[in-house]
C-alpha positions as CSV (number, residue, x, y, z in Angstrom):
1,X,0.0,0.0,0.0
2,X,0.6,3.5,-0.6
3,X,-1.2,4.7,2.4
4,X,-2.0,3.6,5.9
5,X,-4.4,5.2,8.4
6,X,-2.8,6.5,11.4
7,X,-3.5,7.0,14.8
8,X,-1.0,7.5,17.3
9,X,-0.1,8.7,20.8
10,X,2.6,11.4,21.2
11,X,4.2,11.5,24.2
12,X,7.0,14.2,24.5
13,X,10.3,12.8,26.7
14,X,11.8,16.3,27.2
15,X,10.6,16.5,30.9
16,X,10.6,12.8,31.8
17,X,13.1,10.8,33.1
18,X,15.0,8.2,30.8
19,X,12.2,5.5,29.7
20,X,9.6,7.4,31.2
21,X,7.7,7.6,27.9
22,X,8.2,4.5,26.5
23,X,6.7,3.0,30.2
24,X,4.0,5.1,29.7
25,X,3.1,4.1,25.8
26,X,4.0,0.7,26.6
27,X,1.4,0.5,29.6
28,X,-1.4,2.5,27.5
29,X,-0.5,-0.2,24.6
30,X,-1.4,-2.7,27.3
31,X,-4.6,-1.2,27.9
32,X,-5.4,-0.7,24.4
33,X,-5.0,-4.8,23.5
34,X,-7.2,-5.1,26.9
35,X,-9.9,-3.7,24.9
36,X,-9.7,0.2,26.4
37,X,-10.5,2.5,23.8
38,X,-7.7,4.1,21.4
39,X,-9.6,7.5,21.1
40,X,-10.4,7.9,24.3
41,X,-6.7,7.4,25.5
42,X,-5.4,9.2,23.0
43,X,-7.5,12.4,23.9
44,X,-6.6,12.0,27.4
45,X,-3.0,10.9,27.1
46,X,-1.4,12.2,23.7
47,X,0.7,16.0,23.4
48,X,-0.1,16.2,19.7
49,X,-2.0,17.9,17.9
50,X,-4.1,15.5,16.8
51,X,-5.6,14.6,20.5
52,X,-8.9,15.9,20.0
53,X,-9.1,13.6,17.3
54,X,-8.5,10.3,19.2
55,X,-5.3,10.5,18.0
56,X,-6.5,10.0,14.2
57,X,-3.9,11.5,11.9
58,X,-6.2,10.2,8.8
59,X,-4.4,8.7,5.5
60,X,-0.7,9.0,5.7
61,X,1.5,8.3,2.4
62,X,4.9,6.6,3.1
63,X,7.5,9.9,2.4
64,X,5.2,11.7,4.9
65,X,6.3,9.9,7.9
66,X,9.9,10.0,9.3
67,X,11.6,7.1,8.1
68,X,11.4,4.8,11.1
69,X,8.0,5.5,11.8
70,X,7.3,4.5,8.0
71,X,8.9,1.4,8.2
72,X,6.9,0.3,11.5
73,X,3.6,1.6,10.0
74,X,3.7,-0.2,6.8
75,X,4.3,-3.6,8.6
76,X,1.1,-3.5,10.8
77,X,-2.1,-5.2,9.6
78,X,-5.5,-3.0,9.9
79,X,-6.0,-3.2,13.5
80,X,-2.3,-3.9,15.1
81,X,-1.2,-1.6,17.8
């Protein structure tokens, strides 16, 4: 695919201690394969701009996204965290 649909949680590490945002992604991931709703933790959770969303970035085409992200993004199946 050219495209995926995006929805993502931004979490800024500038004021946290080492690890302290990837604990905290990893342990709303957790919640998210528990059933909890993306959207909602997303609009209560995520610093970007795209909180009042639910996180929903929309259609994304590969060169959009940083390189890494991209690569992750494009090996999910619809509905993988």
């Amino acid at each position: 695919p050219t495209q995926v649909k995006v929805r993502m949680i931004d979490i800024a590490e500038k004021d946290l201690e080492p690890g302290a945002a990837r604990r905290k992604l990893e342990a709303l991931r957790a919640q998210v394969l528990a059933g909890a709703s993306f959207a909602e933790l997303a609009s209560q959770h995520s610093e970007g701009s795209q909180r009042v969303k639910g996180g929903d970035w929309g259609w994304i085409e590969k060169d959009t996204l940083r390189p890494e992200l991209a690569a992750l993004a494009f090996k999910l199946q619809p509905g993988e965290v």
